[in-house]
C-alpha positions as CSV (number, residue, x, y, z in Angstrom):
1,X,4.1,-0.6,17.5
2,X,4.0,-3.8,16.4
3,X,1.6,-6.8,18.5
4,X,1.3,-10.1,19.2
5,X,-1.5,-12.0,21.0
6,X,-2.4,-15.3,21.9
7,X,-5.5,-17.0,20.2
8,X,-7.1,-20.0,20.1
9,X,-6.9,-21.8,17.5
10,X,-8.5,-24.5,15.6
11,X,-6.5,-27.2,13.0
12,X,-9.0,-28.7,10.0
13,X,-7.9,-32.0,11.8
14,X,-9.9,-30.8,14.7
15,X,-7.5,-30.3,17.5
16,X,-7.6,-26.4,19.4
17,X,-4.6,-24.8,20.5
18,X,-3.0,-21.6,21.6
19,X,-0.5,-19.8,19.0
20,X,0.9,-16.2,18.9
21,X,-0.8,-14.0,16.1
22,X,0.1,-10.9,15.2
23,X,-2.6,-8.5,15.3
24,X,-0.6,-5.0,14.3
25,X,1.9,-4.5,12.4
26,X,4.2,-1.3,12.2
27,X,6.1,-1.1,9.1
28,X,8.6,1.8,11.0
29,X,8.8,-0.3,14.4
30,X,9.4,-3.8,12.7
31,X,10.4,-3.3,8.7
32,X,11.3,-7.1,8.9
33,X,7.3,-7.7,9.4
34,X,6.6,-6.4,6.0
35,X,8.7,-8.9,4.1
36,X,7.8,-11.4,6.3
37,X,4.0,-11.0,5.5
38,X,4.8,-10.9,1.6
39,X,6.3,-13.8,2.0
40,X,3.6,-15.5,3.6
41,X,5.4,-16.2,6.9
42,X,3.4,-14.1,9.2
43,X,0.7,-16.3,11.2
44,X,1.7,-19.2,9.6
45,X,1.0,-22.4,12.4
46,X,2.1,-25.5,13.0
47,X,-0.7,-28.1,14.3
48,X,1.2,-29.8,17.8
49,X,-1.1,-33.1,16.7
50,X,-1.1,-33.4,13.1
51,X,1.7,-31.6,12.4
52,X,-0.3,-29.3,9.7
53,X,1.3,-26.2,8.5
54,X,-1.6,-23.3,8.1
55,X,-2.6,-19.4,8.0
56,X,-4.2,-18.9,10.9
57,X,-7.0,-16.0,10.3
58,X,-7.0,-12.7,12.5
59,X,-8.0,-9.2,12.3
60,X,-4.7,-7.6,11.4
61,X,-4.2,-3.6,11.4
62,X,-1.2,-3.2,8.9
63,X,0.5,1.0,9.3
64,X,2.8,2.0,7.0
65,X,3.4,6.0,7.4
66,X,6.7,6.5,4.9
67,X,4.0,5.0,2.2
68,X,1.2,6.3,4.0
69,X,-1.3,3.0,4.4
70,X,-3.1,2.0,7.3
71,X,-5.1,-0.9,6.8
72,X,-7.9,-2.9,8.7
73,X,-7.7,-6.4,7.7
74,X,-10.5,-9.0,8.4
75,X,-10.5,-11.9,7.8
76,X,-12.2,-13.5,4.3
77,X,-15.0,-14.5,6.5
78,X,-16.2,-11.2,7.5
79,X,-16.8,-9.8,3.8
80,X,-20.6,-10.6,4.0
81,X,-20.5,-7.9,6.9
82,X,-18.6,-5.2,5.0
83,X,-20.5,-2.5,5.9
84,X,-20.5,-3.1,9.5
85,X,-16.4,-3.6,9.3
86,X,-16.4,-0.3,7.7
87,X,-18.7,1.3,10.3
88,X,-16.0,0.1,13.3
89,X,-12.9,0.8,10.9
90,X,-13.9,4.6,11.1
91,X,-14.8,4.7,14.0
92,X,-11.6,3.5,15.7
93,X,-9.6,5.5,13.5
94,X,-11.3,9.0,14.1
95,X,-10.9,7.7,17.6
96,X,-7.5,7.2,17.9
97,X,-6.5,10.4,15.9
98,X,-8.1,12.1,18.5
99,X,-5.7,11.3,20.6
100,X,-2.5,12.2,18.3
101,X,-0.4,15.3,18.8
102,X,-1.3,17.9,15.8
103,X,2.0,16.5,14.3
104,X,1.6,13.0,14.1
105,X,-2.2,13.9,12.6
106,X,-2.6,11.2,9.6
107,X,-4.4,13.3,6.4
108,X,-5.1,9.9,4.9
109,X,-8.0,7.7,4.9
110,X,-7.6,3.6,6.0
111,X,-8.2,1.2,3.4
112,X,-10.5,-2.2,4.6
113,X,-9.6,-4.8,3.4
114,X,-10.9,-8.8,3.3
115,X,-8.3,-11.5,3.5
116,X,-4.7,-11.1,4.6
117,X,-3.9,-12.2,0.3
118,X,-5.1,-8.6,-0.5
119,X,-3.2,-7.1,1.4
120,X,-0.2,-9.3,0.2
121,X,-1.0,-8.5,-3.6
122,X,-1.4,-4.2,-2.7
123,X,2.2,-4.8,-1.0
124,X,3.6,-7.3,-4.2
125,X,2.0,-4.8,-6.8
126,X,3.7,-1.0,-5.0
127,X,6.8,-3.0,-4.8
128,X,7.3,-3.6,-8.5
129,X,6.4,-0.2,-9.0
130,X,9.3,1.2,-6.4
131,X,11.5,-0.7,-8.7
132,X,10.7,1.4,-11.4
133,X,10.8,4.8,-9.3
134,X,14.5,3.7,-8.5
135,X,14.9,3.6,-12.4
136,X,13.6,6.7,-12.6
137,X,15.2,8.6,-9.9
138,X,18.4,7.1,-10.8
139,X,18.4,7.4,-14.6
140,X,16.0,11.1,-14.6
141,X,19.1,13.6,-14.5
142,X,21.2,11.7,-17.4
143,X,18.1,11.6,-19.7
144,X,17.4,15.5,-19.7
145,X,14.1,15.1,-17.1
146,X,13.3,15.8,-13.5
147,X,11.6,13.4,-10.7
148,X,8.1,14.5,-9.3
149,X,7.4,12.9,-5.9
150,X,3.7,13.4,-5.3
151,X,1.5,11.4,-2.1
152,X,1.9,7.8,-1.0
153,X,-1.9,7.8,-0.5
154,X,-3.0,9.9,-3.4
155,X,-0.9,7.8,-6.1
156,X,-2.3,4.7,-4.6
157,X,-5.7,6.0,-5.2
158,X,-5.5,6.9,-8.6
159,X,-3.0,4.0,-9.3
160,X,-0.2,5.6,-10.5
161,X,3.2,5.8,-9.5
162,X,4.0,8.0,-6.6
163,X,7.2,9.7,-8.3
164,X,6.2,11.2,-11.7
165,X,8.2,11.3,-14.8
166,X,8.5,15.5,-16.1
167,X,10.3,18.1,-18.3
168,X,13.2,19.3,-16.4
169,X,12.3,22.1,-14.0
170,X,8.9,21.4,-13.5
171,X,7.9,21.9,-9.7
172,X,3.9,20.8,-10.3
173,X,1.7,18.1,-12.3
174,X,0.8,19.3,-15.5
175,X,-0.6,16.9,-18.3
176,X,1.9,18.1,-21.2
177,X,5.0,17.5,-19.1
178,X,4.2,14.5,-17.6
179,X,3.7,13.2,-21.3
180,X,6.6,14.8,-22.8
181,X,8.9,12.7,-20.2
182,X,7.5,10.1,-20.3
183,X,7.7,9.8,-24.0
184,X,12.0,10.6,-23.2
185,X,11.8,7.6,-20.2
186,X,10.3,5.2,-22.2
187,X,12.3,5.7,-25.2
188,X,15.7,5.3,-22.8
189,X,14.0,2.3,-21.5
190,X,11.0,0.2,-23.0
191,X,10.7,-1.9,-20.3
192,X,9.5,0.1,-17.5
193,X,5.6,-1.3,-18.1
194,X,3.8,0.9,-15.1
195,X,5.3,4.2,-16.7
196,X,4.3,2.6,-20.0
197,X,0.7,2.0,-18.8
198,X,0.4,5.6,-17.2
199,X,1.6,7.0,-20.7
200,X,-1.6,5.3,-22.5
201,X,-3.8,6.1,-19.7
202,X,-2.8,9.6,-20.4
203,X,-3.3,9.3,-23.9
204,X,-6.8,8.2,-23.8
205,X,-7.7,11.0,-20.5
206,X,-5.5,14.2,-20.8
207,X,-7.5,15.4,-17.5
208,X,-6.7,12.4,-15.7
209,X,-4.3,14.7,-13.6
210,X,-6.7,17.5,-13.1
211,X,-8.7,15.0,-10.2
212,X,-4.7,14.3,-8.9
213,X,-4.0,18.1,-8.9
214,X,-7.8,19.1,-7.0
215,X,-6.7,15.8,-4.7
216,X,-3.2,17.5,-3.8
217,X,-4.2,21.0,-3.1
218,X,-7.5,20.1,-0.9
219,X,-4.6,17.7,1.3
C-alpha cells in the first residue's frame, strides 16, 4: 500500500507550509509511483510564497516484491546516525513480518539507504539491465542458448543480472556454462555492456558463482 501524509514544510526562502509527502511506496499497488520517483516527480513542492520548486526530504519506505527490494530511505541528513537508522530498520521489519501469513513471509533482507538520489540511481542502474534481459530472453532460443532466471535479491547483491546467459538445457549455475553463452550472446550482439562486464568478471574469478550458488541453496 502506497501512503501519503501531510508535513510541514520549510522553503530556503523561509516560509513553512503544509504539503502531501509520500512516505511508502508500493511498486504492486501504484507501478506509476516508480516511474514517477525516477523521474524526480515524487515530493517535488511548490513554495505558495516564493513560488520555489523543491524536493522536500522524508523518510520514504520504497517495496518492490516482483524485484524483491524493500528499502528504508532517510533522508541525506540522517547518514551521520547510520547505525541507529539501521538498528530501527531491523527492527520494524522483523516486526512487521511477524505479522505476515507464512506465504507472504519476505526471505530477503531491506536495503538502508541515505538520500532519495540513491535510491533513484539503484532504480536507473536495474533498469538498463532489464533492457538487456529482454535481449536475452528474446534473442536466447534463436542463438542456440537457454535463459537462467535466478533471485531479484540475490543478483542485486552480487551485481549481476538476474536472468543468466547458459548452454541450452542447463537447469543450474555452473561457471563453464555461463561462460560458454555468454561468449555465443556477446558475439550475436556486442553491445549488451552488463553481460559483457559479467563475462570479464568471470574471467578474472571462475568461483565467483560458487558464493551465488551457496547464496541460492541456503534461501
Amino acid at each position: 500500500m502506497s501512503i501519503s501524509n501531510l508535513e510541514e514544510i520549510t522553503c530556503p526562502c523561509g516560509n513553512v507550509f503544509d504539503a502531501d509527502l509520500i512516505s511508502a511506496i508500493s511498486v504492486a499497488d501504484n507501478p506509476e509511483l516508480k516511474e514517477a520517483l525516477i523521474a524526480g516527480e515524487i515530493n517535488l513542492v511548490s513554495c505558495p510564497q516564493c513560488g520555489e520548486m523543491f524536493y522536500a526530504e522524508c523518510f520514504i519506505l520504497y517495496h518492490d516484491s516482483e524485484n524483491e527490494l524493500i528499502a528504508f530511505v532517510y533522508p541525506l541528513t540522517f547518514q551521520n546516525q547510520a547505525a541507529r537508522c539501521r538498528e530501527k530498520m531491523l527492527k520494524e521489519f522483523r516486526s512487521a513480518l511477524d505479522n505476515f501469513a507464512e506465504k507472504q513471509k519476505i526471505n530477503y533482507e531491506p536495503l538502508l539507504i541515505f538520500g532519495i538520489e540513491d535510491l533513484v540511481l539503484i532504480l536507473k542502474s536495474e533498469q538498463e539491465v532489464e533492457d538487456e534481459e529482454s535481449v536475452l530472453k528474446y534473442t536466447a532460443s534463436k542463438i542456440g542458448i537457454g535463459a537462467l532466471k535466478i533471485s531479484p535479491s540475490i543478483a542485486r547483491k552480487f551485481s549481476i543480472p538476474k536472468v543468466l546467459p547458459v548452454l541450452k538445457g542447463s537447469k543450474t549455475i555452473d561457471a563453464n556454462s555461463i561462460t560458454s553463452a555468454l561468449k555465443i550472446l556477446l558475439k550475436h550482439n556486442s553491445s549488451l555492456l552488463h553481460y559483457a562486464k559479467l563475462f570479464d568478471r568471470l574471467s578474472k574469478n571462475k568461483s565467483m558463482f560458487e558464493d551465488v550458488k551457496k547464496r541460492l541453496n541456503n534461501d
